[in-house]
C-alpha positions in Angstrom: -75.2 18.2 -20.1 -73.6 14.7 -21.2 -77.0 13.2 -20.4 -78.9 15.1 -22.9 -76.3 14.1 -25.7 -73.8 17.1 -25.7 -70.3 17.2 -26.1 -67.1 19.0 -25.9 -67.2 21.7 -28.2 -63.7 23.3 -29.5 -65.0 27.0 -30.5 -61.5 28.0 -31.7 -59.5 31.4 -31.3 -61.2 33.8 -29.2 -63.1 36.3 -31.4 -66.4 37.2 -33.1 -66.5 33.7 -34.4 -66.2 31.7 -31.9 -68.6 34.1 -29.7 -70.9 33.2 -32.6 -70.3 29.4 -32.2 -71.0 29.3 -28.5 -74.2 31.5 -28.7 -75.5 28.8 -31.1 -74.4 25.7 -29.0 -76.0 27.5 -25.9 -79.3 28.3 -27.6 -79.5 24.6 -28.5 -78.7 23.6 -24.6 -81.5 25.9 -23.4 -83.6 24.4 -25.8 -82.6 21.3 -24.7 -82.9 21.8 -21.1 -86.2 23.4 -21.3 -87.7 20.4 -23.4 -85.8 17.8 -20.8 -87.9 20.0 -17.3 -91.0 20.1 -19.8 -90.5 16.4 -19.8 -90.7 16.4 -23.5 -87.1 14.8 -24.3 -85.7 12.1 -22.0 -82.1 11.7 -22.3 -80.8 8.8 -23.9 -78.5 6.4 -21.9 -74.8 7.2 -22.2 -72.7 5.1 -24.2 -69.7 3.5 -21.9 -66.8 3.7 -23.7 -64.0 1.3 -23.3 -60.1 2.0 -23.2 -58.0 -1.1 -24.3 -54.0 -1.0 -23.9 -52.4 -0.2 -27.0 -51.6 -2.8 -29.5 -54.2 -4.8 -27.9 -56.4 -7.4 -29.8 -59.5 -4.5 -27.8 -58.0 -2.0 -29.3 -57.7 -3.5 -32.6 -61.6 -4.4 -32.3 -62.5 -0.4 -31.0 -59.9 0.4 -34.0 -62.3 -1.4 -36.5 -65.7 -1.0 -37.8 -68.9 -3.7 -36.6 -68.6 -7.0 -38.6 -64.8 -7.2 -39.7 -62.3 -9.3 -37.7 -58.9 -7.3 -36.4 -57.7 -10.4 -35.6 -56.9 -11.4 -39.2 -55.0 -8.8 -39.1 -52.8 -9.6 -35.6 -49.4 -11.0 -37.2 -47.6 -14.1 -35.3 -44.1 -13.9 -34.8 -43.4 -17.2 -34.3 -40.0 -17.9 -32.7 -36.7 -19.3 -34.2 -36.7 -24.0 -34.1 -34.3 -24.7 -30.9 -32.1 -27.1 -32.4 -29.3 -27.0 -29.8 -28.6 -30.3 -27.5 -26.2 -31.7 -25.2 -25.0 -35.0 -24.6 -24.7 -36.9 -21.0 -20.9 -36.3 -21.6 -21.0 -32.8 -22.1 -23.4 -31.7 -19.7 -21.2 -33.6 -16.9 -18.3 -32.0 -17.9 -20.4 -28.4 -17.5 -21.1 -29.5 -14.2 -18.1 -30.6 -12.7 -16.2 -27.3 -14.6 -18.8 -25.3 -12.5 -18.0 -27.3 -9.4 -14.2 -26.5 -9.7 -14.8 -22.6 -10.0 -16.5 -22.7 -7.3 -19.8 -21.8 -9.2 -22.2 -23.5 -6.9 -25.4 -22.4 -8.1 -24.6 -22.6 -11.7 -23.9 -26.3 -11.1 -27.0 -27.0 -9.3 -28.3 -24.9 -12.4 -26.9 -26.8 -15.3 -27.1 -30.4 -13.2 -31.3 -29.3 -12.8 -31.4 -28.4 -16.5 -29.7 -31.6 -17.4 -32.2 -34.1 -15.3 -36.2 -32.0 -15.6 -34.8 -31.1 -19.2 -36.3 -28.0 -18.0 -35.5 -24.9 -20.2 -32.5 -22.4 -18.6 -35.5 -19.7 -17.9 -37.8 -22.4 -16.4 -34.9 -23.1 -13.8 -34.0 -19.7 -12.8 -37.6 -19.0 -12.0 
């Protein structure tokens, strides 16, 4: 049935009208049918419809109609200016502190921070 270009159709509550509606939708499928064996109609190819994640710059083109651009309308968020630095001095005294507590790994952590100048993430990983 999809191949001849028909669809779902929601008749509604059960009753005398919705008996009505899906007389008329299944006169137009024999119809159809008949005219498809008769070789009269070929059906059309179907469209392939594509799901994009939510939120998705897809989406966001699915979302829109042909010839506007969603992505003018994608917002940036662009992170807070790290500002923060440490002195020689400072980071040395981090380390050692570490050492003393016995905080092996965060030592190795901070000392490996302190020489790649490697973010705190960029080390853990």
């Amino acid at each position: 049935m999809a191949k001849l270009g028909f669809q779902f159709v929601d008749c509604g509550e059960d009753g005398p009208r919705a008996w009505a509606i899906a007389e008329s939708w299944n006169k137009k499928w024999k119809h159809a049918l008949a005219e498809y064996e008769a070789g009269k109609s070929l059906p059309a190819p179907g469209k392939i419809e594509r799901i994009y994640p939510p939120d998705s710059l897809g989406e966001a083109f699915a979302r829109l109609c042909v010839g506007k651009d969603p992505s003018l309308s994608v917002k940036r968020k662009t992170p807070l200016k790290r500002d923060a630095i440490w002195l020689y001095d400072e980071a040395e005294r981090l380390v050692k502190r570490a050492i003393r507590m016995e905080f092996y790994g965060l030592a190795a952590a901070l000392a490996t921070c302190w020489d790649t100048q490697f973010s705190p993430v960029d080390v853990r990983r």
